[in-house]
DRENMI-189630 format. One record per residue (C-alpha): residue in one letter; x, y, z. Coordinates in steps of 0.1 Angstrom, whole numbers, plus 5000, padded with zeros to 4 digits. Layout:
BEGIN
AXYZ;...
END
This chain:
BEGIN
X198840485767;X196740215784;X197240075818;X195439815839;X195439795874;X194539475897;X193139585937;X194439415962;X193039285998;X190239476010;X188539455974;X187139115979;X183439035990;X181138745984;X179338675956;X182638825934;X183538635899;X179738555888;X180038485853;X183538405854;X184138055864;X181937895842;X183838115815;X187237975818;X186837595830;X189837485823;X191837765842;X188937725873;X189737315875;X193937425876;X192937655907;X191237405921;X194037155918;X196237355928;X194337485961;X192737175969;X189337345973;X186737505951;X187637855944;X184137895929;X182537795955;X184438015984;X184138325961;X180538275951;X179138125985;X181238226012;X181438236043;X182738576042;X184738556076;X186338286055;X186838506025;X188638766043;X191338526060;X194238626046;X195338256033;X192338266011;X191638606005;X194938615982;X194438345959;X190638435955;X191738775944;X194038615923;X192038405906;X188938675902;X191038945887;X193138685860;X189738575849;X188538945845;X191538995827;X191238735802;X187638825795;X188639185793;X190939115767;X188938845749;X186039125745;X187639435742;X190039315721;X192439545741;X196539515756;X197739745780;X201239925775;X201839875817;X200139655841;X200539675877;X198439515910;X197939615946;X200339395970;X199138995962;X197839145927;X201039255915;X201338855907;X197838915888;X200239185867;X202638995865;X200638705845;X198638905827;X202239025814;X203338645804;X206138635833;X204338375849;X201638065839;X198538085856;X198837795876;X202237905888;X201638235896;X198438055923;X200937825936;X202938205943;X200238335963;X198538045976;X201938015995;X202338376002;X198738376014;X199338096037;X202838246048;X201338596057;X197838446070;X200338296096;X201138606115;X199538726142;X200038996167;X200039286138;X197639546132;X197739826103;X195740216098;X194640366071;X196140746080;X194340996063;X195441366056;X199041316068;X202241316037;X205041066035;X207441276054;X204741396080;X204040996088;X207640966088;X208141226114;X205441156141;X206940766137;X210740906144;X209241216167;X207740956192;X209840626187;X207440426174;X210240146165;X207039896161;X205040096136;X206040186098;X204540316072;X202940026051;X201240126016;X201740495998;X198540435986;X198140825972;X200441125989;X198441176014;X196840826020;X199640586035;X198540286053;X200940196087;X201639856101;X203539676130;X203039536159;X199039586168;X198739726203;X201539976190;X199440056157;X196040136181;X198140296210;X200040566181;X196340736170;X196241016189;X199841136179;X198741056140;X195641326146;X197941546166;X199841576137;X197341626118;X195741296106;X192141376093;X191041006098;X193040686110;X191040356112;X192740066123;X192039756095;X191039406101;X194139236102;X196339026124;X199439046107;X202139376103;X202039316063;X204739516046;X207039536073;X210139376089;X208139166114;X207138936079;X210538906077;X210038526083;X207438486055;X209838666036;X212338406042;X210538066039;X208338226006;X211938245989;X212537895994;X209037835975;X210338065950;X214037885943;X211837605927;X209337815902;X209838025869;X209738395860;X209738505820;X210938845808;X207439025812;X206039125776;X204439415790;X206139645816;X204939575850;X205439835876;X207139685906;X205639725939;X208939755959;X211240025933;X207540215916;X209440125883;X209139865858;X210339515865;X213439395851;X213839065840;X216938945862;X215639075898;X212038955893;X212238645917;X214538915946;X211839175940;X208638945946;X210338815977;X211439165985;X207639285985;X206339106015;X208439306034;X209539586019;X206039906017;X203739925985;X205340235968;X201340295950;X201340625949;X204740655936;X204040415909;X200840625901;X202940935894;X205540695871;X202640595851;X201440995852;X205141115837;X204640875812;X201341015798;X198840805812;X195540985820;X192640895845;X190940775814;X193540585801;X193140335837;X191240015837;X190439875869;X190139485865;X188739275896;X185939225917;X182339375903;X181539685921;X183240005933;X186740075920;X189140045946;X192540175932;X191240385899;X190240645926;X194140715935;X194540725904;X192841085903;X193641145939;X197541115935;X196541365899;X195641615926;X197641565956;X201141545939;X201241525903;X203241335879;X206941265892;X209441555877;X209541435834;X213341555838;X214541315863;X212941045846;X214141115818;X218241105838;X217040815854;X216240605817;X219440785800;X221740615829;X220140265826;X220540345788;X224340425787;X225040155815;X223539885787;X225840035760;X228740035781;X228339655792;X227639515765;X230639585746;X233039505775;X230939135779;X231539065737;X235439165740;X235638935772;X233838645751;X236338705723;X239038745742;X238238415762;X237738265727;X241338355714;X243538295746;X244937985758;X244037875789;X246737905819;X247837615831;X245737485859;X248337315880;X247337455917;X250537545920;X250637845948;X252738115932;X251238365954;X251838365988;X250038446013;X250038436054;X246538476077;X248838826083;X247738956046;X244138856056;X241239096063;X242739456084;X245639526099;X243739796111;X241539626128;X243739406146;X245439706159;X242539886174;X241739566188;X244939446199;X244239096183;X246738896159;X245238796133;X241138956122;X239138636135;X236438656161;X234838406178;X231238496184;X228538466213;X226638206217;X223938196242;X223538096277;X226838066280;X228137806256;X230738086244;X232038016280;X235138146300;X237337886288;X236737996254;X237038336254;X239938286276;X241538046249;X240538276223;X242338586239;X245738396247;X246138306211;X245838676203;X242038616188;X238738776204;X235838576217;X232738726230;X231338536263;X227738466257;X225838616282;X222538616267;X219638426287;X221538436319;X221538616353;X222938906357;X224838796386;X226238506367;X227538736338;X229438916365;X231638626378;X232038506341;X233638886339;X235138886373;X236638546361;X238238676330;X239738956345;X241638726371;X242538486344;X243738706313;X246838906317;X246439296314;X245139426276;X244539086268;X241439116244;X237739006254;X234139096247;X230639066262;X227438956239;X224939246245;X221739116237;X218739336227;X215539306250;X212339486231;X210239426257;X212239446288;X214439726279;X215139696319;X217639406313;X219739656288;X220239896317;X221439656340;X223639476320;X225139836310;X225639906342;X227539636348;X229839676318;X230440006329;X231039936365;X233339676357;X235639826328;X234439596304;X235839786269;X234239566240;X230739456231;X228839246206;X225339426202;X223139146186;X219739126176;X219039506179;X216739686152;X217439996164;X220140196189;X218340186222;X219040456253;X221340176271;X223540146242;X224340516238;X224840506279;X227740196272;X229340436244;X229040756264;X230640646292;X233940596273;X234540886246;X237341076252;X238441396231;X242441356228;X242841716217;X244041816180;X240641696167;X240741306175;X237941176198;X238840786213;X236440546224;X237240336251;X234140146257;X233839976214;X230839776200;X230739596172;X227439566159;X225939226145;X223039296119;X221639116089;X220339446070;X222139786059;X219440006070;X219939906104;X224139906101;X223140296092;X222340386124;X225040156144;X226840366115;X225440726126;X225540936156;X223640836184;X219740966177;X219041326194;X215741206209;X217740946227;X220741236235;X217441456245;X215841176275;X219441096288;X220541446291;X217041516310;X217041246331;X220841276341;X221840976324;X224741156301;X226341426306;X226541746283;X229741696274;X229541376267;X226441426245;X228441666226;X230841356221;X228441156208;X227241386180;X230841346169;X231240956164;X229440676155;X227740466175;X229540126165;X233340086158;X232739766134;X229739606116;X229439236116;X227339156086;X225338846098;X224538576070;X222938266074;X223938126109;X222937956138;X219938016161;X218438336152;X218538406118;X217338636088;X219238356061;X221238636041;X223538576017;X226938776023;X227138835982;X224439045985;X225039186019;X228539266025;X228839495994;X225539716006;X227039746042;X230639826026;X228940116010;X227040236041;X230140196056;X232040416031;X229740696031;X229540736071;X233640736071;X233440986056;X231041186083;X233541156115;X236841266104;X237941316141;X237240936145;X239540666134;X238440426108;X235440186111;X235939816099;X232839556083;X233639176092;X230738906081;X229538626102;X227438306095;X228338006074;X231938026077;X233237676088;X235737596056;X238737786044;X237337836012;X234238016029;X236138236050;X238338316016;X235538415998;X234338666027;X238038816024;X237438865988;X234339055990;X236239316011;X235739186048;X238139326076;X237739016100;X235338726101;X233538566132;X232838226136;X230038066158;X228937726153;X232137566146;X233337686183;X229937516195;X231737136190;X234837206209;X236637106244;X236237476254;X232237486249;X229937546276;X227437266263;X226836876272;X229136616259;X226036476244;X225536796223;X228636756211;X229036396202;X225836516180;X227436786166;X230636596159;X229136386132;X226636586111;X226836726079;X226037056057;X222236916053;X221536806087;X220137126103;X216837286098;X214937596104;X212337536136;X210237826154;X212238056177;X210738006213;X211338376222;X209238476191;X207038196176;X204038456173;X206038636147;X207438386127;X210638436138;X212838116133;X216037986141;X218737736129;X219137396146;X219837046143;X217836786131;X219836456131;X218536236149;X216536496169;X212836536169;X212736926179;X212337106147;X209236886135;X207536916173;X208237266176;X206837306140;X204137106157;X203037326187;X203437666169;X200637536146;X198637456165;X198837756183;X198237936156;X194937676143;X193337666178;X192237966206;X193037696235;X194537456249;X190837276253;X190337326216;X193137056206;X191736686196;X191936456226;X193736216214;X196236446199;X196836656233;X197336336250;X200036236228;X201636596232;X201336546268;X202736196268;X205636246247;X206736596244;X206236736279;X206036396297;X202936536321;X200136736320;X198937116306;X197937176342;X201137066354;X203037236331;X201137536338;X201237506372;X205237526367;X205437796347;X202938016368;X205938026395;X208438156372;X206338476359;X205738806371;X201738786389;X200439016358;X201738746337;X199538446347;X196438686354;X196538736317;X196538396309;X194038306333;X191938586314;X193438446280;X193338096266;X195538136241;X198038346263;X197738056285;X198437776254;X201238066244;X202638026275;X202637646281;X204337576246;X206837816251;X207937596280;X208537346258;X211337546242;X212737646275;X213237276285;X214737166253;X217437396259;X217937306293;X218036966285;X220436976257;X222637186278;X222836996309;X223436646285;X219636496297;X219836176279;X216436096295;X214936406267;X217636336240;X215236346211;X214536696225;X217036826224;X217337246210;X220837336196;X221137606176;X223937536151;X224537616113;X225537406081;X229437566089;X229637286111;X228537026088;X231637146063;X233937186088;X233136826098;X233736716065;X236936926062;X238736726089;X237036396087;X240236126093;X242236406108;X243636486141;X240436706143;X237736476139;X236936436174;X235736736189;X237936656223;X240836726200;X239537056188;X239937406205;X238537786193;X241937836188;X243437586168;X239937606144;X240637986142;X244537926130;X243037626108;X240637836091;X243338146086;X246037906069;X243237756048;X242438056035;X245338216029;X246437906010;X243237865991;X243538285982;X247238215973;X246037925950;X243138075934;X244838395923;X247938205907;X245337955889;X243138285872;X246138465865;X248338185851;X251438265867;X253337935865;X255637955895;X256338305899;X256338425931;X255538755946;
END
């Protein structure tokens, strides 16, 4: 049993692939067409501080190691029975298997390269001496919610990665614990985290337009430490810029399959091996994985094959010999927005119907809509991210004045990483106020105020129930992260607020008993900040999270999934229905209503657009990341000039370094003054440690000047500044677009005849009627009714 194995980053130096190029001509000329530079000459000549940027590194690594493959084979003569690469090489694996061409699989990580070479602001450690589960604990022991582990490069070698002051400030708990060695890595990005999660995102696009084969040899996947399979190849390539390098894991596969240290051939760069050594290391440290579970594991996928495959031929046949109902649209079924979603959930609620209308920042989810929202019997969260405290509290002073008793309302509770300061306040003002239901958005984790919020309103009711009074739902885009909205608060958090006087004990004892969120809103694609899922995929993995925690808290009542983001058609918010949602929440289609708390002009843009005519621009909050959101483009020159400044941000160390000509043109037309002035601006609106850092720091300072830029487009679009039109940021999704096109010649194609409300009940009948329809139609039921 023969494998090969292709090193990743960290194996590259120059002078690497001598003998090589002129070997394969053909294959070097594609590279260089397809790189637009001469991969011969980078790996042969250098520089090497250009070698080791990430956006060449990868396809230089990919390109050597291919080549040493092919002239591997051509003289040995030889064929593995697995293949498998480190990180970028897995796509070396992979062509080496025949799932991808050789120019293809360079266009992969030429992109990839470019994507991750992007990020800044990460760091990663090798940690030495230190298991899986020991990393794992110092991580959870200390809250290290910006450091993860990375690569399992052997048991007891696992590389961590995240955000890099984080990554140098956690050594000395690593050697507390035990570490033997931790060396922080040349790198700027948090590779093989969730902070790529925006190269994750904008590689997949790359990916919708290129090929994968069924490999001819088994490659061993990166992401799962098992061998591809041919249907998730293009999800588990996109998957592995995120998700950790399970090495080690894959080591011990190959291992309980009977390959030996002997049987490994390292192909890449001349000189010492770089993975063949954890090959042995792994041998020592852990072994090969348990034969028997493997074994379970291969029987499963076995009987699972048998079992579909008959079921798939008697469908065929039995599609073959059937008529076809007839297809007459007729709705036999019948069914009312009151058979929709959970009554359940309505009841805990106290809504009519399971449709939400969701925050939208600064505001724009104003008074006027929530209030609509909550005299119609529907919930709407007022969106009080980006605003003053003080004006949150007369939006909630307001809605108290204006909504009759139990009418239902909510407040957006936004997360704030780095000023966790804002949490506490805003808590503290839910709490003083009686404010009984929250929308927790863009959190990655449950943070100390959060578990205040719920504390503060758990009641036991005797006989075994415990009640919350103070509910959340939770907004996230990932299961892992509805798992802990879905799990008692965390005992380290329980531990701080107990010592500081925060909680009580009995209410700590409460919290053990319930989870910390009463519903899950699985966030799809959507407007402003956004991770672009897919609610196929999503909705039935948070279902199951939510299934297995329900049955944790029997003394709690039940816990309900909705899904938000794209849902601007009845036919959409059927679908989400279908999958097993108990309510949906709509954003941008409130945006473009009387109710809205945006300009006129905003919404005369909005009015007219269509499913294509927003984009994905840099997020001004998070541009060093790669975080992006949604917005729109017609007719607006935002998402190419913030494209604009975040690269040259990222190309440049100042704000000196930028072409002359080129800064006076940003000047001129996207700020309308100066740098200095601009500076000068912002430098009375942050703290005085702020602007000493960027008077210390160029690039703080450019950092801070763009992000200006941001600031005013929102502004601007929000106050209806024609002057800065073309500017204009508004975060908005395609759901508009088809909602748009939905009504177009209808009482509702002016947005000055539409209200949260009347969209909501437009949306429910819709897709009731379209549910109604599409059931009678597959099962052929003529004119039956139920």
């Amino acid at each position: 049993m023969k494998a090969f194995m292709f090193p990743g980053q960290g194996a590259q130096r120059v002078g690497m692939g001598e003998g090589l190029f002129e070997a394969f001509p053909q294959l070097v000329a594609e590279a260089d067409a397809v790189l637009g530079y001469s991969i011969a000459q980078l790996c042969l000549e250098g520089p090497m501080d250009r070698l080791t940027r990430t956006q060449f590194t990868q396809p230089a690594l990919y390109v050597v190691n291919a080549l040493t493959y092919l002239r591997h084979v051509r003289e040995a003569g030889e064929r593995p029975d697995f293949v498998l690469g480190h990180s970028v090489s897995e796509y070396v694996a992979l062509f080496a298997a025949g799932a991808v061409d050789f120019a293809s699989g360079l266009s992969m990580v030429a992109r990839r390269g470019a994507l991750m070479g992007g990020a800044s602001g990460g760091g990663m450690a090798a940690v030495i001496g230190l298991d899986a589960d020991g990393i794992a604990a110092v991580i959870d022991r200390n809250g290290l919610r910006d450091v993860f582990a990375a690569n399992y490069n052997t048991p007891r070698q696992i590389v961590v990665s995240g955000r890099r002051e984080a990554v140098v400030a956690a050594e000395p708990l690593f050697r507390e614990a035990g570490a033997s060695h931790y060396v922080v890595l040349p790198v700027s990005g948090a590779f093989h985290t969730p902070y790529m999660e925006a190269a994750r995102t904008a590689f997949a696009e790359h990916l919708a337009s290129l090929t994968f084969k069924a490999p001819e040899i088994p490659v061993i996947s990166n992401v799962t430490a098992r061998p591809h399979e041919a249907g998730t190849l293009r999800e588990r390539m996109i998957e592995q810029i995120t998700a950790p390098v399970r090495w080690a894991e894959s080591i011990r596969y190959l291992l309980a399959k009977g390959v030996t240290f002997a049987d490994v051939t390292e192909l890449g760069p001349a000189g010492s091996a770089v993975v063949k050594p954890m090959v042995k290391r792994t041998e020592l440290e852990a072994g090969p994985l348990d034969a028997s579970l493997l074994a379970r594991e291969e029987a499963d996928a076995a009987a699972a094959a048998r079992i579909v495959e008959p079921e798939l031929e008697t469908a065929r046949k039995a599609s073959d010999e059937t008529p076809s109902p007839r297809l007459n649209g007729h709705a036999s079924f019948r069914f009312s927005p009151e058979n929709l979603g959970s009554r359940a959930f309505c009841e805990a609620f106290g809504l009519e119907y399971p449709y939400v209308a969701g925050a939208m920042y600064q505001g724009i989810a104003s008074v006027a809509l929530v209030e609509r929202m909550a005299r119609a019997g529907l919930l709407g969260f007022f969106g009080a991210g980006g605003l003053p405290m003080a004006e949150v509290e007369r939006a909630i002073l307001r809605l108290r004045d204006v909504l009759p008793e139990g009418a239902p309302y909510g407040i957006n509770f936004i997360a704030h990483v780095n000023r966790p300061h804002l949490e506490d306040e805003l808590t503290d003002l839910l709490i003083r106020h009686g404010v009984g239901i929250i929308e927790a958005s863009a959190f990655m984790e449950v943070t100390p105020a959060l578990v205040r919020y719920r504390a503060a309103g758990l009641e036991d009711q005797g006989g075994g129930r415990i009640a919350a009074r103070n509910r959340i739902i939770a907004k996230v885009s990932r299961p892992d992260v509805a798992s802990q909205f879905l799990a008692p608060a965390p005992e380290r958090l329980l531990s701080k607020l107990l010592a500081s006087g925060a909680i009580t004990a009995d209410e700590a004892n409460l919290l053990r008993q319930v989870p910390m969120a009463d519903a899950i809103c699985v966030e799809a694609d959507s407007g402003g900040h956004t991770d672009q899922g897919m609610p196929f995929a999503l909705i039935p993995a948070v279902l199951k999270v939510r299934d297995e925690a329900q049955a944790c808290f029997a003394k709690f009542g039940p816990i309900f999934v909705g899904s938000g983001g794209g849902i601007g058609t009845p036919e959409a918010a059927a679908a989400v229905f279908m999958l097993g949602a108990d309510f949906i929440v709509t954003g941008s289609v409130n945006q473009c209503t009387v109710e809205a708390g945006t300009s006129d002009a905003v919404k005369d843009l909005l009015e007219g657009i269509n499913v294509h005519d927003t984009a994905y621009a840099p997020s001004g909050e998070m541009f060093e990341l790669g975080a992006k959101v949604q917005v729109l483009k017609k007719g607006l020159f935002f998402p190419a000039r913030a494209e604009k400044l975040v690269s040259l941000y990222r190309q440049h160390e100042s704000l000196e370094e930028i072409e002359a000509k080129l800064r006076q043109q940003i000047e001129e037309r996207y700020f309308r003054r100066s740098f200095d002035e601009v500076f000068r601006d912002v430098a009375m609106s942050y703290p005085a440690s702020e602007i000493e850092r960027a008077e210390r720091s160029p690039r703080h300072r450019m950092g801070l000047v763009f992000r200006r830029y941001f600031k005013d487009t929102t502004t601007w679009a929000l106050a209806g500044d024609l002057d800065h039109k073309v500017d204009f940021q508004v975060h908005c999704g395609p759901a508009l677009g088809a909602f748009n096109q939905r009504v177009e010649g209808s009482e509702l194609a002016s947005w000055r005849a539409r209200h949260a409300d009347v969209i909501a009940a437009r949306l429910l009948e819709g897709a009731a009627d379209v549910l109604g329809r599409r059931l009678s139609v597959m099962i052929g039921g003529g004119g039956r009714t139920r």
